[in-house]
N, C-alpha and C positions, 0 to 999 in steps of 0.2 A: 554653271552659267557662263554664257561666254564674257571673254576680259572686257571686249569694248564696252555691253551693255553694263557689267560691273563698274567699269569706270566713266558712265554716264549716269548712272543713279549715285554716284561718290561725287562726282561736280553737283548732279544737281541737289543732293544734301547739304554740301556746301555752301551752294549760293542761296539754299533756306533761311538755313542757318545767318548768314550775311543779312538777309531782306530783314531778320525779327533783328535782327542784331545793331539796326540803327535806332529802333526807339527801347529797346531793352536798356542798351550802356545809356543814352541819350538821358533815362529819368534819373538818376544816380548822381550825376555832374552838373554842378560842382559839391550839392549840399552834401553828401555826404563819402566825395571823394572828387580830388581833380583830377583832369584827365592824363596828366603824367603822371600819377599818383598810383592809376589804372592800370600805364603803361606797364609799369613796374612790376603791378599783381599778376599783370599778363604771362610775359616776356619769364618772369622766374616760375612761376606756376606751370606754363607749358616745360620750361628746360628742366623741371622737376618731375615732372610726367613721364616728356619723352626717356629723358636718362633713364628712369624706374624700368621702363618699356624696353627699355635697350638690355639691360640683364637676362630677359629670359627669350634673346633671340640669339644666333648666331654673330659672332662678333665682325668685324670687319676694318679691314685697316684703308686711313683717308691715303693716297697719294698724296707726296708734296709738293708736287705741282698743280697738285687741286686747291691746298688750303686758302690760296691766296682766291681763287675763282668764288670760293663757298665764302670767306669773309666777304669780300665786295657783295656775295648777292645778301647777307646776309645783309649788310648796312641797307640795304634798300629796302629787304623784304620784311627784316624786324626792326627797323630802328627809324629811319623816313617815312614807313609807308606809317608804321604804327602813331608814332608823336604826333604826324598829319592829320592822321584821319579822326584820333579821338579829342585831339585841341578845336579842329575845324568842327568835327559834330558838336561840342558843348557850346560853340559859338554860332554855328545856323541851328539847321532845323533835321529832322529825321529825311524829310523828303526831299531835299534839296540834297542832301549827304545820295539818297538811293538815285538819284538823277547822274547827279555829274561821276559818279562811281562808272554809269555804265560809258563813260568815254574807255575806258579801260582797252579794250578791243579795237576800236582806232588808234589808239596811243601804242598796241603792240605792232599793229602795222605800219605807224609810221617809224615804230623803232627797226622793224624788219627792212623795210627801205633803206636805213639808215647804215644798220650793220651787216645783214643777210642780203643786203644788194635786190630786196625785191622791187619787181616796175611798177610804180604809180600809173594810173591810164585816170582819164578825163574822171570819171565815176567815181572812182578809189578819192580823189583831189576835192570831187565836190562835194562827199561824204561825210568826208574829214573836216571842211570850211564848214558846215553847217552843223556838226555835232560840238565843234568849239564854240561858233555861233549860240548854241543852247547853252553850252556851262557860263561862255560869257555874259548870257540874259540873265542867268539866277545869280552871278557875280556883281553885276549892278544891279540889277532893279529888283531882286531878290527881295531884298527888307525894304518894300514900298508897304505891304501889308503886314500890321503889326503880327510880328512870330511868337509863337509860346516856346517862353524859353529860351530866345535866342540871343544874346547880348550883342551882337556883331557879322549879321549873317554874310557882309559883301566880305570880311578876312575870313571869317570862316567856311565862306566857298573856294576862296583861292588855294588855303589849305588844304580842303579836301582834292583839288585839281591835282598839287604833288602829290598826294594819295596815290590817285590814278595813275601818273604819272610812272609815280617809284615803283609801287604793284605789279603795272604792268612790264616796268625793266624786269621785276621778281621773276614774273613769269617767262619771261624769254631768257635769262640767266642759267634760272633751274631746272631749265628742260633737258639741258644735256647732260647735267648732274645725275638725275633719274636714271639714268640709261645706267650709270656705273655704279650707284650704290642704292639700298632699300631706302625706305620713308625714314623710319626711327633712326635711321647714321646718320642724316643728312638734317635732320630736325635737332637733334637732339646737339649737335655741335654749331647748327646756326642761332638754333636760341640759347643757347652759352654765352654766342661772341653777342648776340643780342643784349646781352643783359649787363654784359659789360659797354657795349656802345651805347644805352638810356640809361646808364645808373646816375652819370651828372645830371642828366634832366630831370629824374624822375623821384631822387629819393626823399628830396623834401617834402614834396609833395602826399609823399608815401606815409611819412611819419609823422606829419600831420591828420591822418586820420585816427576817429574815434571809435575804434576797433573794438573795443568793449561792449560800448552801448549803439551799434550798429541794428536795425530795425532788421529782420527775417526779410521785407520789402528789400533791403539791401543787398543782403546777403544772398539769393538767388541771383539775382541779376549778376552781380558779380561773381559769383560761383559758374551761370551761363555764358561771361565772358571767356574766363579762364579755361572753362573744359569745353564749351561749346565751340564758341567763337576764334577760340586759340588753336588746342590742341587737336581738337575733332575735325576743323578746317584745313590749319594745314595739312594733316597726315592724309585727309579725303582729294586735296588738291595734288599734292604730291603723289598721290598713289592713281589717280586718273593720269596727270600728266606722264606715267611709264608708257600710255596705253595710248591717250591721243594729245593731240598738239595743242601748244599753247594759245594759239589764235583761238579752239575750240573750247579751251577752257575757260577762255578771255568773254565769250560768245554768249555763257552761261551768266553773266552779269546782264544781259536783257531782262533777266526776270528780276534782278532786283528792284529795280523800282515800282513794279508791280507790287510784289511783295512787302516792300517798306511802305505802300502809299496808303493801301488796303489794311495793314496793321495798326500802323499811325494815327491814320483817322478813325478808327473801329475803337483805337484806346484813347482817342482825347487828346492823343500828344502832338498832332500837327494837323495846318489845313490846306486845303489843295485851292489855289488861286489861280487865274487867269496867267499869270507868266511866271509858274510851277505847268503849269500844262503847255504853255505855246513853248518852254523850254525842252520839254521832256517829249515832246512831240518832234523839236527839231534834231534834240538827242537819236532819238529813235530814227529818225527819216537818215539821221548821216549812216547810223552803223549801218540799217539797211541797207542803203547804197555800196558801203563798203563789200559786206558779207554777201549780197547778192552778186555782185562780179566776181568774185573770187570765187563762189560756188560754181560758177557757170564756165570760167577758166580750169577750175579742177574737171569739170567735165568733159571741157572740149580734147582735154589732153591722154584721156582715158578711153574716146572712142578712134 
């Protein structure tokens, strides 16, 4: 099969996996685990994986002029993106988390502006104002309608925005990484230094749970964190990203909120209101803006 079509069904099991993955971890926190707590079970459960995974392939040695490049993205991709995203879901809501997740893809663009020197045009500008426009509406007005489950939705939107935010640095970090080493090298020594940069945040949290008398309800969900959501993401994200670009990888978070909104309400665990929609709508109107110029610029320069 050809690589690109492989590393388009690898993103888009990925961002599956993402869309169930806001109300899977979401019923778990805080009752029978917090979400540093999670962190922790994540973060060492993948670096246990990958490591095992890294045995039976072909060894490889990191440059050290790399190592500093792989910890920095490592601080974003396992340690800000992580502590954000699952402190900010225990505190909104599953749909709100699948919304402002898909700022992602603006946020690489505007990081590409930033460090890749790419040109903003009038479209690209009003893309970007109105998909923050939508994370801003679920940021205040968010918890106007009582949430199930939420304690704090307006900080737990802002968290999930560094989510986005750091994710999307992730994604433009570890692009060029890919090019020079396999999934399992580059996994398996980011979520190492991962585990060392949330071990202060996360261990109390950790050994505070009641490991024992954990209900089977628990125990998958959390088991779907660790091998689903962890280890089966990154290595599916990393292994697309050899084949296509970050922005495209970025692109595949359109479907999560689809995915999250349809799961959520189907299980009971969240409801879809008036400004969850006029949010997710302006969400959607800015990437479009963005992604449509850019496709159309990729074209004009190819005939």
């Amino acid at each position: 099969m050809d690589n690109r079509i492989l590393a388009l069904i690898a993103a888009f099991g990925a961002t599956t996996i993402y869309g169930m993955n806001h109300t899977i971890a979401k019923v778990v926190m805080p009752h029978y685990i917090g979400p540093f707590g999670f962190i922790m079970l994540r973060v060492v459960g993948a670096c246990i994986l990958f490591w095992l995974v890294s045995f039976f392939i072909p060894k490889e040695t990191i440059e050290k002029k790399d190592f500093f490049k792989i910890a920095i993205t490592a601080f974003f991709g396992m340690c800000i993106n992580m502590l954000m995203f699952f402190k900010g879901l225990q505190l909104s809501t599953p749909i709100n988390s699948g919304v402002i997740v898909t700022l992602t893809p603006i946020i690489i663009l505007v990081l590409s502006a930033i460090f890749l020197k790419e040109r903003l045009n009038l479209l690209k500008v009003l893309g970007i104002i109105l998909g923050f426009i939508g994370a801003i509406l679920l940021i205040i007005y968010g918890n106007t309608i009582k949430a199930i489950n939420a304690p704090n939705v307006s900080l737990g939107n802002i968290m999930l925005l560094i989510n986005a935010i750091s994710f999307g640095t992730y994604l433009v970090m570890v692009k060029s990484l890919t090019k020079k080493y396999s999934t399992v090298t580059l996994m398996k020594w980011m979520f190492l230094l991962g585990v060392f940069y949330t071990f202060p945040f996360t261990i109390n949290e950790f050994m505070e749970v009641s490991w024992n008398s954990l209900p089977f309800e628990a125990i998958w969900r959390m088991s779907f964190v660790v091998l689903g959501t962890t280890f089966l993401t990154y290595m599916l994200n990393v292994y697309a990203l050899k084949t296509l670009s970050a922005t495209t990888i970025g692109a595949f978070t359109y479907l999560q909120p689809i995915i999250t909104i349809v799961y959520a309400v189907i299980t009971g665990n969240d409801i879809l209101d008036s400004v969850k929609i006029l949010a997710c709508g302006l969400v959607f109107l800015g990437v479009y803006l963005v992604s449509k110029k850019r496709v159309n610029s990729y074209k004009s320069k190819s005939t």
